[in-house]
N, C-alpha and C positions, 0 to 999 in steps of 0.2 A: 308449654301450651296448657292451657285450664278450659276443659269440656269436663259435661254429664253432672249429670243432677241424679238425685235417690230420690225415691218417695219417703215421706216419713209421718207414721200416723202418731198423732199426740191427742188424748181426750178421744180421741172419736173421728179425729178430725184429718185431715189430709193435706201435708203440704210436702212443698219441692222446694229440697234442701239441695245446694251444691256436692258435688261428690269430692271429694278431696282431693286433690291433682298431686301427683309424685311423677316425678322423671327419674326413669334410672335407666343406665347406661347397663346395655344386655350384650351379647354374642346370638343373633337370631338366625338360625335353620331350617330351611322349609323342605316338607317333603308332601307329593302329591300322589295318590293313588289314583286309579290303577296304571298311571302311565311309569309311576315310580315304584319301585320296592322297598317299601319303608317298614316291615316288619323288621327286614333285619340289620336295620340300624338302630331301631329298639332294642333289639337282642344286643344289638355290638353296645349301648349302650350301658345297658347291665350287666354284660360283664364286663363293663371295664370298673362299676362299683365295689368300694371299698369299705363303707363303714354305714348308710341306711340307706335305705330304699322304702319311702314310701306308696301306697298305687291308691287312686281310686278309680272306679271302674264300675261301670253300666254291663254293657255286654262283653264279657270276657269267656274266651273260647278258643284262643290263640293255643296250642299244646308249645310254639317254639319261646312264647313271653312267658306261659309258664312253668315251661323248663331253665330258661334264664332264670327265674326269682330263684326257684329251685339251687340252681349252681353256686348262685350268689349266696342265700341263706348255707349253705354245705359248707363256703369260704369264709365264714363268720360275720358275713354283712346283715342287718338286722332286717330283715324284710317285716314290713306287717303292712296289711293289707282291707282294705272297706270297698264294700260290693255294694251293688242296689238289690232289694229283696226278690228279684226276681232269681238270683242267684243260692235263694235260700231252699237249696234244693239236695234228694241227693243223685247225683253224678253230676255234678257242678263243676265251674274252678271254683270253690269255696270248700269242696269237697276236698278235690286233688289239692289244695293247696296244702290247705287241715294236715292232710296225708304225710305232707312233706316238712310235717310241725314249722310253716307257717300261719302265724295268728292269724284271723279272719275274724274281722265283724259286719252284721250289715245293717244298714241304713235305710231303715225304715219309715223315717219320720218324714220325708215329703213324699208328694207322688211319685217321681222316681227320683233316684241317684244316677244321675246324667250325667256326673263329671266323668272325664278319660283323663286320668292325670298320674303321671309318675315323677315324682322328686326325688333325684337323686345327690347322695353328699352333703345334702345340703345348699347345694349349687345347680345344678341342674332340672330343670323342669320340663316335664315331655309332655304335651300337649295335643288340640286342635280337636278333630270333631271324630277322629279314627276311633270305635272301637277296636276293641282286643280280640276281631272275628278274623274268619276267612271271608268273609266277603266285604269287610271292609281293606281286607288285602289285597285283594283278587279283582272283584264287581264293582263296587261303591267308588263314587268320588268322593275320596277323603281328604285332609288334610292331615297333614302331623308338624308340630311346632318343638324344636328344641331351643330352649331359652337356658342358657347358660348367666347367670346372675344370682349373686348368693340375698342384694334384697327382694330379687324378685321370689327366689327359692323361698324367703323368708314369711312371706304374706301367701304363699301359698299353701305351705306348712302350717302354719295360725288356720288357714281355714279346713286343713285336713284333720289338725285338733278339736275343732269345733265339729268337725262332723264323726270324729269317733266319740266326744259326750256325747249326743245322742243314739250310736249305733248300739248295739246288742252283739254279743261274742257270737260267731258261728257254732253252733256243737253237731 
């Protein structure tokens, strides 16, 4: 199936270019808040990681997600980590991460860093509209998406590169 179009400014000017259609075959998992408990299957998620973890993340304030990095970076998995600048604070998770010499930068450059995204191995991608709160645990109707697919992993990654050239290291 081929949908969505991009905007694309050229000169000055404004047109609507097709967006490039890819189908790839995924493993898809849904989980729903509050009727679901999907924190901790984020948690059983990172630990079950072996070798990277990367996250981005808007509002993050989970203590049990960022005890999980914590465990995982402790077992030699490479955690590093990009916040939205609201998180450039101190008693943060940007803080406690720091703490846990986990890298941390954050993302400054648009109005906010909105994404909730953790790719894990390489293959794994955690998803959906949940932040990393208690009341996205608890209160909110959330979603959370696990996408198991290494090209989906792939284009996700490319865009978590492209947002740490633009971020700034935490200190």
């Amino acid at each position: 199936m081929r949908w969505g179009a991009i905007l694309v400014v050229v000169g000055g000017y404004m047109a609507v270019a097709p967006m490039p259609a890819i189908a790839t075959q995924a493993d898809v998992t849904v989980c729903f808040t509050p009727a679901q408990k999907c924190e901790p299957e984020i948690v059983k998620a990172i630990d079950k990681a072996r070798e990277a973890i990367r996250v981005q993340a808007y509002g993050f304030r989970s203590l049990p997600i960022i005890h999980a990095l914590q465990r995982a970076a402790q077992r030699g998995v490479e955690v590093l980590v990009i916040l939205d600048k609201t998180n450039d604070r101190k008693y943060s998770a940007a803080t406690l991460l720091s703490a846990f010499n986990i890298p941390v930068w954050i993302d400054y450059q648009p109005a906010i860093a909105h994404n909730k995204v953790i790719i894990i191995d390489g293959h794994l991608v955690i998803g959906g509209s949940y932040n990393y709160t208690a009341g996205a645990a608890s209160r909110n109707a959330e979603n959370v998406t696990f996408i198991d697919s290494q090209a989906i992993a792939k284009r996700y990654l490319a865009n978590w590169e492209s947002r740490l050239r633009v971020s700034r290291a935490f200190r």
